[in-house]
N, C-alpha and C positions, 0 to 999 in steps of 0.2 A: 781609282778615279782620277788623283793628279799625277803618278808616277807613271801612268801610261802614255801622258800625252808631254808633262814638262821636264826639263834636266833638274834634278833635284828640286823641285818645287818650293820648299820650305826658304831655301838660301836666292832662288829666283827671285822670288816675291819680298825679301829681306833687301837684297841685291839694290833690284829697283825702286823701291820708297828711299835707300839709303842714298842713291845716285840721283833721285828728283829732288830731294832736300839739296845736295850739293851743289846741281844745276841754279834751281832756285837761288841761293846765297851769292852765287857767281853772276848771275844776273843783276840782281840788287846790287851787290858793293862795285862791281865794274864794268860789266860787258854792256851794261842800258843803255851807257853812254855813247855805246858803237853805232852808227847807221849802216845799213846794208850792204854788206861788203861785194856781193853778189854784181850788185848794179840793178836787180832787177825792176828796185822801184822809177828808176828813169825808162825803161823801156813800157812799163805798164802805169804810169805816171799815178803811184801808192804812195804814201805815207814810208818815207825811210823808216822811220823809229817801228813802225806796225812787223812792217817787212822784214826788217832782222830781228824782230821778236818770232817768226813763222821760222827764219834759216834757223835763227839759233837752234831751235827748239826740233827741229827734224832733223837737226847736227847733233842732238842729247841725245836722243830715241836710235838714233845710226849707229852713234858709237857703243849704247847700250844693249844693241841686236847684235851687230859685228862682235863683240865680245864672247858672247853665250854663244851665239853661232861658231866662233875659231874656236874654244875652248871647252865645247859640250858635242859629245859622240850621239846624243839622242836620235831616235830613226825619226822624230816628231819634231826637232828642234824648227826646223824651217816655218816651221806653222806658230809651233806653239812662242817662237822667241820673236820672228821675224811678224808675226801675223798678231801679236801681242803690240808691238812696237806702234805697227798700221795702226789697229782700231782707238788705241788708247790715245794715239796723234791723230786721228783724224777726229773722234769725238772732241777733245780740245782745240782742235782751228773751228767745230762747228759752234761752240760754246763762244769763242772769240766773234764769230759771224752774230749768236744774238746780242755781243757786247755791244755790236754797231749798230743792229737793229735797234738799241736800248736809246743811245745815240742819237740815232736818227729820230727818234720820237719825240725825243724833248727840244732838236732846234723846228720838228714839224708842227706839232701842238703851239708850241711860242709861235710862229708863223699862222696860224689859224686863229690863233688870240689876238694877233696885230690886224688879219684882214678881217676881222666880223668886229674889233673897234674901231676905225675908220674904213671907207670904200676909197679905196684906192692906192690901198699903204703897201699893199705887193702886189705885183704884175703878174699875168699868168705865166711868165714864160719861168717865173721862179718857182711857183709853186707845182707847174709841171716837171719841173728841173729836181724836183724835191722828191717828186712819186719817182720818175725815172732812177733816182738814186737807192729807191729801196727795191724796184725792183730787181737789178742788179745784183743787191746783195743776196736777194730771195732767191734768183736764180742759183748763183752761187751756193747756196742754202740747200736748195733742193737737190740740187746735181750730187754734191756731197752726200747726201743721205742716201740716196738712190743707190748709190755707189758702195758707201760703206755700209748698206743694209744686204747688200749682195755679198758684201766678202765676208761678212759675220756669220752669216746664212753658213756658205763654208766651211770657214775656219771651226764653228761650232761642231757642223758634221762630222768635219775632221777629229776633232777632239773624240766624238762619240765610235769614230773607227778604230781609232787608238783603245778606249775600252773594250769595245767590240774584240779584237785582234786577242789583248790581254786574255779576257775570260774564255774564250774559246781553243786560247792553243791550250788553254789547263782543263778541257775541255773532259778528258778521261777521265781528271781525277777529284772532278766536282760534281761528275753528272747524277751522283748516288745526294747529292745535299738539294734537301727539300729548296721550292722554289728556284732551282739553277738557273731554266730558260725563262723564268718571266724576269731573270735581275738582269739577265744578260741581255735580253731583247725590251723590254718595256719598261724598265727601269733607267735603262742607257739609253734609251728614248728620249724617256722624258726628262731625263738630267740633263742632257743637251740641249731640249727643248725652252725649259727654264733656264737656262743660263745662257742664252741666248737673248731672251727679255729681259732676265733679272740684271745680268752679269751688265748686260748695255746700260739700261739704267743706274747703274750703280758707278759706273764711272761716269759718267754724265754730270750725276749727282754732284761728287766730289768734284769735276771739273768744273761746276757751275758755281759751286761754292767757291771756291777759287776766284775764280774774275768777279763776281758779282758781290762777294760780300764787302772789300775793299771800296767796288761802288757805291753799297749800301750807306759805307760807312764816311763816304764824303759826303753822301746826297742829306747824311744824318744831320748835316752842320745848320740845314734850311729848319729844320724839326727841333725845338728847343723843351718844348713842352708836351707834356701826356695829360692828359683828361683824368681829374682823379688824383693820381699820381703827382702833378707837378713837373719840374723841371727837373731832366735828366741827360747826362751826356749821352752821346749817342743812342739816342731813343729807340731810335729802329731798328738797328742790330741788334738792341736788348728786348726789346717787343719779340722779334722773333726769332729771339735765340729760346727766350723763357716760354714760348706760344710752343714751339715743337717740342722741347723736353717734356712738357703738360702733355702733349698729344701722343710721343713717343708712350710716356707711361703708361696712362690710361690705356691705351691700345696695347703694349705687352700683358696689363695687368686683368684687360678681357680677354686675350686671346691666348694665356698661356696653357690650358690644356689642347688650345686645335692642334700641336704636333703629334702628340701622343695618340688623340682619339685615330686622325690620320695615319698613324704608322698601324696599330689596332686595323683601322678597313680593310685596309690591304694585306690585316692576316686573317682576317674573318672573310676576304671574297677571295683569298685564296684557296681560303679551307673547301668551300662551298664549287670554287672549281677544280679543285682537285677531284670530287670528288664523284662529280658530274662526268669528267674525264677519264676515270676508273671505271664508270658504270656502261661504258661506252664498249667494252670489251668483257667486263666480267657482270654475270647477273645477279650476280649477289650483293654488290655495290650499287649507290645509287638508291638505296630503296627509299621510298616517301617517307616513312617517318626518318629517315635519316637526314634527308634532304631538308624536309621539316625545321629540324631541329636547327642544323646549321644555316638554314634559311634567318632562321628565327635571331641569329647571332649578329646575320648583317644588318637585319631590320633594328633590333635594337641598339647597334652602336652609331647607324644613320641617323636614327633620332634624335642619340643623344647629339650629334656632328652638329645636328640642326639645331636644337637648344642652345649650345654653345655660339654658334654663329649666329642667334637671334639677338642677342647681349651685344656681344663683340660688333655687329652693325651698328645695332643704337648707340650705341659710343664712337663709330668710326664716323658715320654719317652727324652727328649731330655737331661732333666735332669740326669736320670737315664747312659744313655748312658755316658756320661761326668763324670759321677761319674766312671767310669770302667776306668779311664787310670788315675785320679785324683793321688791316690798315686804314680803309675807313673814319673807324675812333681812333687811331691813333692821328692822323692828319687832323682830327676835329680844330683845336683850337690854332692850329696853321691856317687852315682854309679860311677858317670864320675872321681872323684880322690879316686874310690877304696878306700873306707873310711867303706864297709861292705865286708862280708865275703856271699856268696850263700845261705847258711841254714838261716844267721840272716836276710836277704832278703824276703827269705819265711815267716818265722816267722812275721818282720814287715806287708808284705802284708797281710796275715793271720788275724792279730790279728786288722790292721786298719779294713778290711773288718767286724770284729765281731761290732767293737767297730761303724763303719758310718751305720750299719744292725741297730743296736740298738738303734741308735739316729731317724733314718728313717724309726722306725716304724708305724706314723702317714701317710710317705708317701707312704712305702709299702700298707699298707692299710687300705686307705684312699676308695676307691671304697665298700670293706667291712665295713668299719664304717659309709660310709653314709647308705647303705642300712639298721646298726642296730639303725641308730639313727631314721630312718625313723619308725622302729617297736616299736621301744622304745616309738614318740611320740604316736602313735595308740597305743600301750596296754597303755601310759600312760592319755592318753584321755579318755579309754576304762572305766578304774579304776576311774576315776572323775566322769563319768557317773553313773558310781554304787554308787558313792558316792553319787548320787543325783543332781551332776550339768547339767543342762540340755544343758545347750551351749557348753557341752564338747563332746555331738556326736559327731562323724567322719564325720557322709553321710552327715551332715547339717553344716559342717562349710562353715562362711561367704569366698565367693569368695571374691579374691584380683584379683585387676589387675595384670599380667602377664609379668612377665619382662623378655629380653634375655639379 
């Protein structure tokens, strides 16, 4: 699954969390202090300090692609080192894009607060001057995504060629191991498929984390007090650091059988087409009560799929729903002695929302990671198989008793 498409994956992925922590430190202890050596920001009249925070940082990613690129022979490396670098740079300049949208909201709200308490306290040409300024960045916003939704689209397929490629040239000496062509074809489908959404969201996540909880955690200084609670530093950091851990659980602690039953369907509707596909040539296969029977396998472990999934809703959605007004009571006794101003209002909602997004990406999705943990086991059984173990087929694992 990763040694088809990355150079040693394990040291890759070790490589660069160890190279972003470095970046990171180097930024902080000296380089923030630099302005854009480029020039760029006088010719595009930007913010110096913004604009060598964009060079630097596609000068980290450069030298971090340039590296595995000189020193990795992979026939994938272009994609996987060079096309790694892209998405993960450019989901991070788009997280910095809603940093300014966050920005922008709390000098426009304050600006909407000043004209609806006296007529005449800003001009139109400012408050037009104000929308024009977000549309800009929206622009900017959109073109990006557009862009980097198109080269993910790629780079994912790519990835799924790379597997493709792998199980096919061993193609002779796997074709006798139950399920070959559905791991090869529909499995690597859908593994690219998923991580295409998942893999996007997941760096997102941590880049949103990243810019926004820092904002969180000044915007926290307006927030002194919690409902109940009392007086607490950093209120809303802690609001929704402790809100997503509650919601992380709860949500693993519903939904920990859906991998299993998941990985189960897909040997129970395997069984059921295999066997369809036998009858297809031989008449002796295929008979009704046989079909019956293994009929009767899928329908039983779909219901229970459904049982499980009945629980694990009312806990995700109830949760979910309670999270929407959460910052809400936490603002309670700020609002109530006018202790913020409108925009900084926005802003805090804002920027909690980024910040309890990012924490609750497990339970966002939590529905799509069982389904790739489920793929994950099957290619990962699939490859043991090739390896030679033979009690790693799929169609032949030992049934277990069946739990609700």
């Amino acid at each position: 699954m990763f040694h088809s498409f990355f150079p040693s994956p394990k040291y890759f992925a070790m490589s660069g969390v160890l190279w972003a922590i470095v970046c990171i430190a180097l930024w902080h202890v000296e380089l923030k202090q630099w302005e854009d050596l480029l020039g760029v920001s006088t010719l595009l009249d930007w913010n110096p300090t913004r604009v060598w925070l964009y060079e630097y940082t596609a000068l980290c990613y450069g030298a971090f692609a340039l590296f595995w690129l000189r020193f990795s022979k992979h026939k994938w490396a272009k994609w996987s080192v060079a096309g790694s670098a892209v998405i993960v740079f450019v989901t991070w300049f788009q997280v910095q894009l809603d940093v300014m949208i966050n920005e922008w909201f709390g000098a426009f709200y304050d600006m909407i607060q000043d004209a609806l308490a006296e007529p005449g306290a800003v001009n139109a040409s400012d408050y037009y001057s104000k929308l024009a300024t977000f549309l800009k960045i929206a622009m900017v916003s959109i073109i990006t995504t557009v862009v980097i939704t198109f080269f993910t689209s790629h780079y994912v397929f790519r990835w799924r060629t790379a597997m493709n490629d792998h199980y096919v040239a061993l193609w002779p000496k796997i074709r006798h191991i139950e399920g070959a062509s559905q791991r090869i074809q529909e499995d690597t489908m859908a593994f690219a498929r998923i991580m295409e959404t998942l893999g996007s969201r997941f760096i997102d996540a941590v880049m949103t984390l990243l810019a926004f909880l820092p904002i969180l955690w000044g915007l926290s200084s307006f927030v002194t007090e919690l409902p109940v609670i009392g007086e607490v530093p950093q209120a809303l950091v802690f609001v929704a650091i402790i809100w997503s851990v509650i919601g992380t659980a709860l949500l693993g602690l519903a939904g920990w059988r859906l991998p299993g039953l998941e990985f189960r369907n897909q040997r129970v509707e395997a069984a059921f087409r295999k066997e369809l596909v036998l009858g297809e040539d031989n008449k002796d296969r295929a008979r009704p009560l046989k079909l019956s029977e293994l009929y009767k396998n899928v329908r039983k472990n779909y219901f229970r799929l459904y049982l499980n999934y009945l629980y694990f809703n009312v806990v995700r959605y109830s949760y979910l729903q309670a999270g929407v007004i959460l910052p809400y009571i936490a603002l309670g006794p700020t609002i109530v002695s006018a202790g913020v101003t409108l925009g900084v209002m926005q802003q805090i909602l804002r920027a909690f929302q980024r910040v309890e997004n990012s924490f609750q990406f497990l339970v966002m999705s939590w529905t799509t990671i069982v389904e790739l943990m489920s793929i994950y086991k099957r290619l990962a059984a699939f490859e043991r198989a090739i390896a030679g173990d033979q009690q790693a087929a799929i169609e032949f694992e030992a049934e277990k008793p069946a739990t609700i």
